[in-house]
Every structure is written in structure tokens, then in C-alpha cells.
N, C-alpha and C positions, 0 to 999 in steps of 0.2 A: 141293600139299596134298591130292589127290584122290588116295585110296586106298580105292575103294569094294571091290576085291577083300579088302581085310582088316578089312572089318566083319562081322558074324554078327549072326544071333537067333536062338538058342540054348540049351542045357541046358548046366550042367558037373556034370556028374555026382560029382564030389568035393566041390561044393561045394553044391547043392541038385537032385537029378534032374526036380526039378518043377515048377520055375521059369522061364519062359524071361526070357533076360539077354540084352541090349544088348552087342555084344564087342567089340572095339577091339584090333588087334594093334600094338602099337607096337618099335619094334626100335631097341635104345639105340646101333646100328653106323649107323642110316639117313644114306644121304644127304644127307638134307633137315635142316637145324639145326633147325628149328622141331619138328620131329618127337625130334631128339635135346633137346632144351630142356624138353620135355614129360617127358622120362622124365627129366630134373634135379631136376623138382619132384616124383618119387615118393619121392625119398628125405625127404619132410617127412610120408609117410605114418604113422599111426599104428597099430598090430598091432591085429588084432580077432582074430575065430575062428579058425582050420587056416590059421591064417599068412596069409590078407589081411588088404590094410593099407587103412587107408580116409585120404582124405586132405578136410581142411576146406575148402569152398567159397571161401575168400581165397585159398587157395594153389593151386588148379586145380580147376574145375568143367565142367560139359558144357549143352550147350544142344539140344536137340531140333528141327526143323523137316520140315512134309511139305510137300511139293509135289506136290499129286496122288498117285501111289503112290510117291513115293519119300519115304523117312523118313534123311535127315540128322543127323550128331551132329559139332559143331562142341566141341572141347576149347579153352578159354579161360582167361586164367593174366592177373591183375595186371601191369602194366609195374614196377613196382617193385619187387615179389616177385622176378622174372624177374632184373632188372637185381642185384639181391643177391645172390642164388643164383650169378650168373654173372662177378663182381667177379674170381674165382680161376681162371677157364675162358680158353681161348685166346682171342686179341684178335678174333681173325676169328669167331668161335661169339659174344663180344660186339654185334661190329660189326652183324651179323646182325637183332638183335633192333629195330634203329630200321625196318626193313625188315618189319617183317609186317604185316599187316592189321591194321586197327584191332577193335574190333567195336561195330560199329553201335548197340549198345543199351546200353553203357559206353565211355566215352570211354580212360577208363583201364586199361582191359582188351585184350589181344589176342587175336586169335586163330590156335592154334597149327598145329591137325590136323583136316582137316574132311573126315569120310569120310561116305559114303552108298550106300543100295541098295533096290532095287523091294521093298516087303512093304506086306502090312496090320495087321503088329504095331503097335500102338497103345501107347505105355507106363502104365503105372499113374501117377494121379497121389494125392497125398494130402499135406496139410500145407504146401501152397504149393511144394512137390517132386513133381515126375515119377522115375519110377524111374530109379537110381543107373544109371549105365555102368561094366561092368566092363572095365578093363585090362590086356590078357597083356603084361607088355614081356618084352624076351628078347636076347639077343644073336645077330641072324642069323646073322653068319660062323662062329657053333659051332654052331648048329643042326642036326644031322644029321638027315637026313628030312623036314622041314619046309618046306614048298616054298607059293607064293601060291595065290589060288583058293580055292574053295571047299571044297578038301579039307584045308585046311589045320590047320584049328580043332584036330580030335582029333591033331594032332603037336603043336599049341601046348598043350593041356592036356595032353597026357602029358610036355611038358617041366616044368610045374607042379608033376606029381605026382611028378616023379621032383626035381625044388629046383634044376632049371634055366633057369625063369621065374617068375616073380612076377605077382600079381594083386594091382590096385589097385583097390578102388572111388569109382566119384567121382560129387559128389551132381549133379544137374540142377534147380537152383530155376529155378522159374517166372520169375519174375523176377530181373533179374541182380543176384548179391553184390553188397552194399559195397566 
């Protein structure tokens, strides 16, 4: 689940140049099922502005943690939710789901993708939410150009802007959803 080369903090310039944003690269080809299971539940997003989708806190949220200078963003998704969404998906991407980590602060919850990186970005908080994390998914094996690391981000937003990846916002309460 550690994927701290494909997190950012950062601008997207199509979306607010002013802003820095919280970014999560997720790849709906990954390896990892827990990582492909997370981009299961974008499809419960709903359309906001220039085509991001924002998705409700029950059906996939995010959780922030520092440890010193490193700032962690843990993606966590209902066992129920998960197990719904996943009724129709191969038995082995099923079987998967009894296998992931719990999270520690909802029983009922797990967790999916938990990437991290050294900064002193601090997120905004307001209304019992810390500032939303935004989501690039995308399909790696067509990605052309887009490669890990920290050069990655400007090939993952211009797959974006050209309507070859998707951006999803997902909220970060303070305390964890029902």
C-alpha cells in the first residue's frame, strides 16, 4: 500500500492555479486490488465543475496523519459499500477485500491506499473537514509519457486535460463517517 512516489502537493493549473492540492495518483490497471477497488468506488462520484466528480464521505473518504515531517493520506471506503460494488467483479478482486487492513478509528471501515511524503504543507481545516484530496486515476498501460517520481504529476494532469484521466475529490472529516 505504500506509494509515497505518487503523492504531490501541488497546483493544477486547469483546475485552480492557486491552490495547492493534496494529489493521489491512482491507476485503475495497479497491481495492488486494494488500489484497483478504490477506483471501483469512483464510479459513485458525482459531476461538479470542468468535469470533477466529487464523491460522499460513506462511499470513499481520506484521512490525514503527520509524523513529524511526513504527512500521510490513508483512502478508506466502508466494508459494505466495497462488498456491493464488488458482488459483480472477479472472485479473486472479491476474495481480496477480507484481507485489508481494518482502520483503527472505524471498525467498519477499511483501508484501501495509504501514500505519504516529507513536506510542511499543513491542510486547511474548516467545518469539521481538512481540505478534500484530489484524485488523478488513469489507466497506466496506455499512459504514454507518464512515468513515477516526482515528474510525474504534469503527464498525469495533461492526461486530464486532454479526457484521458479523471479527477475525483474526496472529503477528509475530521472524525471518521458513519
Amino acid at each position: 500500500m505504500d506509494g509515497s512516489a505518487r503523492m504531490w502537493i501541488s497546483e493544477i493549473p486547469s483546475l485552480d492555479p492557486d491552490t495547492r492540492e493534496v494529489i493521489l495518483d491512482l491507476d485503475r490497471t495497479s497491481a495492488d486490488p486494494a488500489e484497483r477497488m478504490a477506483c471501483l468506488l469512483l464510479d459513485r462520484g458525482h459531476e461538479g465543475e470542468a468535469g470533477v466528480f466529487y464523491l460522499l464521505p460513506e462511499d470513499l473518504s481520506a484521512r490525514y496523519e503527520r509524523t513529524g515531517n511526513r504527512l500521510s493520506v490513508s483512502l478508506l471506503a466502508r466494508r459494505d459499500v466495497l462488498a456491493q460494488d464488488l458482488a459483480a467483479r472477479p472472485a479473486a478482486l472479491r476474495a481480496h477485500l477480507d484481507r485489508l487492513p481494518r482502520d483503527p478509528l472505524h471498525d467498519e471501515r477499511v483501508v484501501l491506499v495509504r501514500r505519504e511524503t516529507v513536506t510542511d504543507f499543513v491542510p486547511a481545516e474548516r467545518d469539521g473537514f481538512q481540505q478534500p484530496v484530489v484524485l488523478i486515476d488513469h489507466d497506466a498501460g496506455h499512459d504514454a509519457g507518464v512515468g513515477g517520481g516526482p515528474d510525474a504529476l504534469p503527464g498525469l494532469v495533461s492526461l486530464f486535460e486532454r479526457h484521458e484521466a479523471g479527477i475525483v475529490v474526496v472529503a477528509a472529516p475530521k472524525a471518521p463517517p458513519a
